[in-house]
N, C-alpha and C positions, 0 to 999 in steps of 0.2 A: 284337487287332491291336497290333502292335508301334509308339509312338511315331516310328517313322520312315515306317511303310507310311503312319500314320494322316496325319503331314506332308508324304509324298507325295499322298496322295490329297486332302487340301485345297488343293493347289495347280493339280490336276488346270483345264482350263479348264472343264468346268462345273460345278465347285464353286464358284466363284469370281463373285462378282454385281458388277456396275456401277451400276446403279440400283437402289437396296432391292428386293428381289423378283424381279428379272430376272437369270435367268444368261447365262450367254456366248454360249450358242446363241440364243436368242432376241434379247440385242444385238445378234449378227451380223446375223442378220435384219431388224431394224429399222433398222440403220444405226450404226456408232459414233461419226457426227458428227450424228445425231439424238438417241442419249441423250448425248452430251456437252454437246449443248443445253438439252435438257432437265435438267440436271445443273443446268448454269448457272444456267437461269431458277428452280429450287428453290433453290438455295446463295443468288442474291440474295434472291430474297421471303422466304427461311426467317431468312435469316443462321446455319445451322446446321451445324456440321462434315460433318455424316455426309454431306452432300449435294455437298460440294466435291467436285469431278472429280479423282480419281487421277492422280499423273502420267504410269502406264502409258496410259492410255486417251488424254487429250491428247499425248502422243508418237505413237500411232497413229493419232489422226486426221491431227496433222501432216505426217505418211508417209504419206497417203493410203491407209491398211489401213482401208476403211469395213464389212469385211463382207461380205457375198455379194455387192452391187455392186459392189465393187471388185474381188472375187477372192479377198479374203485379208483376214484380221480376226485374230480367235483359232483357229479353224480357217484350213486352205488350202482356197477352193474351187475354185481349176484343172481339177480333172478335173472336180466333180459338186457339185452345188448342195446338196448333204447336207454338215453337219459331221461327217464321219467320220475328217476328217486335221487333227490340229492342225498351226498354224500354225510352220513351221520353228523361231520365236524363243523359241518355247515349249516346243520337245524338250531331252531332256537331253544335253547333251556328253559 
């Protein structure tokens, strides 16, 4: 795999994890103003970098993108409650 396919494919959204362990699809799922909570409440009791919230993920909740309850997270859910469409902001131009 060629260095570019391979850096595309780590950018992919579920490749990509928000809370240690959890990828994109299953944040959606849960909400991404619940692990952004959860984030929080780790980052303060830990005081440990890896736990601070991205700034991606706080600009998304900001915008009210929570996920399958909202409609639209890192996937779009408008037509089907499956992540099978990423989310427009995360296609390529």
């Amino acid at each position: 795999m060629s260095e570019s396919a391979a850096a595309d494919n780590d950018r992919r959204p579920d490749r990509i994890q928000t809370i240690p362990g959890i990828n994109l699809q299953l944040a959606d799922f849960i909400g991404l103003d619940v692990c952004l909570s959860i984030l929080n409440v780790m980052y303060d009791g830990f005081k440990n970098p890896k736990y601070a919230p991205c700034p991606l993920l706080v600009n998304m909740v900001m915008a009210k993108k929570f996920g399958i309850k909202s409609g639209e997270g890192f996937y779009d859910y408008s037509e089907s409650k499956k992540a099978e469409k990423v989310s427009l902001q995360f296609k390529k131009h």
